[in-house]
Structures are given as structure tokens and as C-alpha cells.
C-alpha positions as CSV (number, residue, x, y, z in Angstrom):
1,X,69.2,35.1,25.9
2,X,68.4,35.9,29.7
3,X,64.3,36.5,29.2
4,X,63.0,36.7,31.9
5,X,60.5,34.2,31.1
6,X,62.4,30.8,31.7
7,X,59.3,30.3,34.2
8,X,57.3,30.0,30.5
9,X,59.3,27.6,28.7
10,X,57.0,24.8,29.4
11,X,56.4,21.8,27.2
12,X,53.0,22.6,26.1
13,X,50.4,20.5,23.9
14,X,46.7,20.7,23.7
15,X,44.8,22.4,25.8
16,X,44.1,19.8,27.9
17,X,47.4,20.1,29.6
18,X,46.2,23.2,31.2
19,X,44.9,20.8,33.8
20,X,47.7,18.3,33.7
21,X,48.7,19.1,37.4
22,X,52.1,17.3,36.9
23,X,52.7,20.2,34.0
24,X,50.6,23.5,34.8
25,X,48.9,25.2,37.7
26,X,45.3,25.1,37.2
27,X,43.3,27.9,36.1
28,X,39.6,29.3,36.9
29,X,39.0,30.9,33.8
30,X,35.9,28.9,32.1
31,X,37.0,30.2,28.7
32,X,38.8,27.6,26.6
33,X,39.0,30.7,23.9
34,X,41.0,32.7,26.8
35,X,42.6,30.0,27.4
36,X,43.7,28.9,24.2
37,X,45.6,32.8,24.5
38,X,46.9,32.1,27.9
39,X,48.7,28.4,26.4
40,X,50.0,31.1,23.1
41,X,51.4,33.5,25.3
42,X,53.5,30.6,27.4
43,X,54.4,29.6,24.0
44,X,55.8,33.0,22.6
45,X,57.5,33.6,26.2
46,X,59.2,30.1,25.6
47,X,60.5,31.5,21.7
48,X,61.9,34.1,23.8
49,X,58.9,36.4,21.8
50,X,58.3,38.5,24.8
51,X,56.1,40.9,22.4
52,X,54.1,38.2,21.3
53,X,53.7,37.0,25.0
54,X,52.0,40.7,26.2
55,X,50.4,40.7,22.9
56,X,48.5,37.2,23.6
57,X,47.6,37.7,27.3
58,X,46.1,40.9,26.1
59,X,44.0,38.6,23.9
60,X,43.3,36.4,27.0
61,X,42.1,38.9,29.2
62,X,39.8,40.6,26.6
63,X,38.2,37.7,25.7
64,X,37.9,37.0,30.0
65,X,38.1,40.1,31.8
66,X,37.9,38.1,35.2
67,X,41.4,35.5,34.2
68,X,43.0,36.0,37.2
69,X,46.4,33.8,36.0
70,X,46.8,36.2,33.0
71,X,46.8,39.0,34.7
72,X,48.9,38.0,37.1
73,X,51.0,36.6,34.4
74,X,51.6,39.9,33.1
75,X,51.9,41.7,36.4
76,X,55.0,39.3,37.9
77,X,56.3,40.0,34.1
78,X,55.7,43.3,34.3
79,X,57.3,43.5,37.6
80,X,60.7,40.8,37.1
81,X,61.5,43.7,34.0
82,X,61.5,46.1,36.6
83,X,58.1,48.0,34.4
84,X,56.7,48.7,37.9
85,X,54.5,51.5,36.7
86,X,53.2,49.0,33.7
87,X,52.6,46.5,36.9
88,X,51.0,48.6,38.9
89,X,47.2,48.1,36.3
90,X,47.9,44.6,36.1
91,X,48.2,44.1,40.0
92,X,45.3,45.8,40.4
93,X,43.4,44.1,37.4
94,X,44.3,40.6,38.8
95,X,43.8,41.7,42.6
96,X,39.6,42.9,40.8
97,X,39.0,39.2,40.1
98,X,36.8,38.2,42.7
99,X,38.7,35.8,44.9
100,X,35.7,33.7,45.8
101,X,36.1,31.8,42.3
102,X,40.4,31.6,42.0
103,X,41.9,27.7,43.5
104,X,44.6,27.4,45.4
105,X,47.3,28.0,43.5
106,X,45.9,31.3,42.5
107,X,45.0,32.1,46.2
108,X,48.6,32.2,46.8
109,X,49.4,34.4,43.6
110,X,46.8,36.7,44.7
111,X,48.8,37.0,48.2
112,X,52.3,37.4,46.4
113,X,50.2,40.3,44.5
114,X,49.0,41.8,47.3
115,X,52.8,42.3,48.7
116,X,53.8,43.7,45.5
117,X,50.6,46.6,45.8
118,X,51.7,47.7,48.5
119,X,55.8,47.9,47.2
120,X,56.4,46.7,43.7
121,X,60.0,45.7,44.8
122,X,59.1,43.6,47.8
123,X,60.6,40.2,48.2
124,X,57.7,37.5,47.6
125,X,60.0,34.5,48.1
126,X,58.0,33.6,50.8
127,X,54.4,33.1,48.5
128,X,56.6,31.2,46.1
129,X,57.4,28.8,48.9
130,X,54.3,28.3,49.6
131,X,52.9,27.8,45.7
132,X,56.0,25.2,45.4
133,X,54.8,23.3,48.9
134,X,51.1,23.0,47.9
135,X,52.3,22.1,43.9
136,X,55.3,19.8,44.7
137,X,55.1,17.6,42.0
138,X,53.9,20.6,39.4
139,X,56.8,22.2,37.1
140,X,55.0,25.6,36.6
141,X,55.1,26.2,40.3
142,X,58.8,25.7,40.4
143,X,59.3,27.8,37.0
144,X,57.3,30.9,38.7
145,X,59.2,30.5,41.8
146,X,62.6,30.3,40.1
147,X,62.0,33.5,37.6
148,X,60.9,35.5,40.6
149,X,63.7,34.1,42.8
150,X,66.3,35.0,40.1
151,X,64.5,38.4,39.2
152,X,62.3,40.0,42.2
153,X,64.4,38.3,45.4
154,X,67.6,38.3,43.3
155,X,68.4,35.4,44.9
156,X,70.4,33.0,42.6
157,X,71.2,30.2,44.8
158,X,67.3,30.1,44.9
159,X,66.8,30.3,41.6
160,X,69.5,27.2,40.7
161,X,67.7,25.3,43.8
162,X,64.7,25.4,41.7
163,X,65.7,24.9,38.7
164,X,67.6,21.5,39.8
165,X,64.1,20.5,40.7
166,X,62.3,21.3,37.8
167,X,65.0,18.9,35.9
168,X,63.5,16.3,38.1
169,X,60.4,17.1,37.1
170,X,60.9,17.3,33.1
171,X,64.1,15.6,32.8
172,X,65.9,16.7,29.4
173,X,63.7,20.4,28.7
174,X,65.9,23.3,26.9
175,X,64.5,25.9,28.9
176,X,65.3,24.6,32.0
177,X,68.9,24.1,31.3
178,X,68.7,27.4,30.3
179,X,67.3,28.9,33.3
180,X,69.7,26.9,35.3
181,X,72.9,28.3,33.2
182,X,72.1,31.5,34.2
183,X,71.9,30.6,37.5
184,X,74.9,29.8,37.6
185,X,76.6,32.7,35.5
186,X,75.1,34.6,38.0
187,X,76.7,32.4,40.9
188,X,79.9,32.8,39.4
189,X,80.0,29.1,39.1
190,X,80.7,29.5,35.0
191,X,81.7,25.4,34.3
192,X,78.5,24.5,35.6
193,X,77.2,27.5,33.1
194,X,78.7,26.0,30.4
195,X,77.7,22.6,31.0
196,X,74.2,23.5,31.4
197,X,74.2,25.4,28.1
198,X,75.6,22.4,26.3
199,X,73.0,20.3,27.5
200,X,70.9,23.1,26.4
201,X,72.1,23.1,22.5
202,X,72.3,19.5,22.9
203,X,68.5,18.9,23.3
204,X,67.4,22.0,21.4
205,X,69.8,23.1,18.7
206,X,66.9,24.1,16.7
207,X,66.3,27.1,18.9
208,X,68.0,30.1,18.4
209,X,67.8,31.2,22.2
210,X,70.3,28.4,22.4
211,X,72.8,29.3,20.6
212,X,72.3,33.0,22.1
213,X,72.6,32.0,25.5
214,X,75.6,30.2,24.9
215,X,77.3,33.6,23.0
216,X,76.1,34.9,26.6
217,X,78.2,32.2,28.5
218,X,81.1,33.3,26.4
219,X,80.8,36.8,26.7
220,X,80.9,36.9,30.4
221,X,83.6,34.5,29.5
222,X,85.8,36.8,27.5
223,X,86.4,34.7,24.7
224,X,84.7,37.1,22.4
225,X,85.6,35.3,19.1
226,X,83.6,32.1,20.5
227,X,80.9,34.7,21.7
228,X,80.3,36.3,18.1
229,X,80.7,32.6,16.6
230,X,77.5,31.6,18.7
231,X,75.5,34.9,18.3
232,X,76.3,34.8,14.8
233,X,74.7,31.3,14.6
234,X,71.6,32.3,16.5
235,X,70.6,35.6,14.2
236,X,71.6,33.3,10.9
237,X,68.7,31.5,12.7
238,X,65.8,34.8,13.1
239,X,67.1,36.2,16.4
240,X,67.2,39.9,15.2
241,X,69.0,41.2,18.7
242,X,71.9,38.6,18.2
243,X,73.2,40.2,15.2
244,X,73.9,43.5,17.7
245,X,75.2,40.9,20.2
246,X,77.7,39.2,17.3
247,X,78.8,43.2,17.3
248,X,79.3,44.0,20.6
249,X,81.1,41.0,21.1
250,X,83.7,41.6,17.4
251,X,83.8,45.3,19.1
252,X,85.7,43.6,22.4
253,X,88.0,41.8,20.3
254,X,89.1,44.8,18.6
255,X,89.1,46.3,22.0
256,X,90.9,43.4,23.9
């Protein structure tokens, strides 16, 4: 499944890794309650749970009006789903935290929020450039710069660029194989998709999202047998939209 969360699919543990700068951007918020919210959200988004994920940086926000990485969390979200008017609050809401307390990192967000104030569908390729150069050795960086490459700049060759980096960074992760197969699908480079989904059922076959992605990979494929086999598989396994993917893709056999 193409959420556009790959950016989320982080491997996350305690709440200390909020600070682990090899793993996650630091954030300002002294909360650990909010933050606790913020590391649930990251973990819904990487389940694909994109409900959840609103629902829990809702909860983090509450609980700390002034967490500037939530809301901007929800506003790039907001923004890479093409909700611009649901964006619009949540720019404005992250842009209200007074910048006097955000690091770096968040600096840089806070520019690549002003940009999209002014025009929701600007290109802020440039401010995740920046976030990557001052966080080169930090896999969230590259995982916000990569969703908004793929989603806001539309720029796949970008987004693969990106995602080959955050391999290096967390050698062997699902969702990054993940992201990166649908940078290439989108690159028309489709045995470099497939590979890169394989890898991805290889090292996550527990996952549903994997075997969804791969009925993806097939679909664009035509081989609409395989792709019902594979989102067959994944709603077997609780993905609810695959079992309307599995018919779609019996529907184009009937067709084809």
C-alpha cells in the first residue's frame, strides 16, 4: 500500500529513541506524555493506520498545545494527501509555536511551513535539503525528505535517491524497501520495483502492507491473477481495503 507515510516507518522502541539522533530528529516538546502520542502516531503511520496516526497526534498536541513536530507532522500529512484546506490549521498551528524554543531541525520545518502558507502546493525540496545536510547521519531527516520528494515535489528520482540512503542508514527495514519500490514503480523502473518489494516480504512477511504493496507491483504489472493472490494474502491478514483491491484486480482478469 502507497501511504503516504513511508517517512513514518521508523524502527521505534522506547521513548528514549526520541533523542537517538542516529534514528529521530529531536524534539522541543518537554512533555514525555505528548511525546509518548507523537512515538504512537509514528507507529500507526508505519501499520499503514493512517486513522490512528491523526487520531494520536491529536492526542499529542492536546496534551502540548506548543509541539511544534506534531503539528507539523500533521500539516506535511495533511498537505502530501493533497487535504490543503485540513493543512491550512495545522500550518498555522505549528507556525503559533514560538520559534524562540524549536532546534534546528525544527527551524528548518518551520521554514518549509512557511513556503507552504503562502501556497500549499509549493515545492519545498529545497528545506528538505537543508534538514538532510544538517541531519546527515539521521534516518528521519531522509524519510521526511523522501515522502515530500515523492508527494509535494513529485519528484521520484528524488525520492529513490533518498530512500537508497536511508538503507544505508537502517540496513534491512521493510518500510524503506517499501518506499523505495514505489520509487521505482513510479520511475518506470518495475524490476527494481519488484526486487525491492521482495526484500520487503522478505524481512517483514508479517505485515500485511507487504503483501499489499506487492499486489500493487503486480497490478501496475498486469498480471492480475498474481495481483489478487497477494491482495488476497494481505486482507486474510486484517487489511480491510485489500479485499476491494483482490476485486478490482479479479474484475481485470474478467476484463483482460
Amino acid at each position: 500500500m502507497k501511504t503516504t507515510f513511508f517517512f513514518i516507518a521508523l524502527f521505534l522502541g522506547n521513548m528514549m529513541i526520541l533523542n537517538a539522533q542516529e534514528l529521530l530528529l529531536p524534539v522541543s516538546t518537554p512533555s514525555e506524555t505528548a511525546k509518548a502520542e507523537y512515538v504512537k502516531a509514528l507507529r500507526a503511520a508505519e501499520d499503514a493506520n493512517i486513522p490512528v496516526f491523526f487520531e494520536r497526534l491529536n492526542a499529542a498536541v492536546k496534551t502540548d498545545p506548543n509541539f511544534f513536530m506534531a503539528h507539523a507532522y500533521m500539516a506535511l500529512a495533511q498537505t502530501s494527501f493533497g487535504q490543503y484546506e485540513n493543512a491550512v490549521p495545522s500550518i498555522k498551528s505549528a507556525l503559533a509555536v514560538d520559534a524562540k524554543g524549536l532546534n534546528k531541525g525544527e527551524h528548518i520545518i518551520r521554514q518549509a511551513l512557511q513556503t507552504l502558507e503562502k501556497d500549499p502546493k509549493a515545492d519545498i525540496a529545497e528545506s528538505m535539503a537543508s534538514l538532510t545536510e544538517a541531519y546527515p547521519e539521521t534516518a528521519q531527516a531522509y524519510e521526511l525528505a523522501a515522502v515530500s520528494a515523492s508527494w509535494i515535489s513529485k519528484d521520484a528520482q528524488a525520492a529513490k535517491e533518498y530512500n537508497l540512503r536511508l538503507l544505508e542508514l537502517r540496513p534491512g527495514h521493510g518500510g524503506t524497501y517499501n518506499a523505495l519500490g514505489y520509487s521505482y514503480m513510479a520511475l518506470g523502473e518495475m524490476s527494481e520495483a519488484k526486487a525491492a518489494f521482495d526484500k520487503y516480504l522478505e524481512v517483514s512477511p508479517d505485515e500485511p502492507n507487504a503483501w499489499d504493496s506487492m499486489g500493487e507491483y503486480y497490478m501496475v504489472a498486469k498480471d492480475y491473477a498474481k495481483s489478487a493472490e497477494y491482495y488476497d494474502k494481505a486482507a486474510e491478514m486484517g487489511m480491510e481495503l485489500a479485499k476491494e483491491r483482490a476485486e478490482k484486480a479479479r474484475a481485470a482478469i474478467t476484463k483482460n
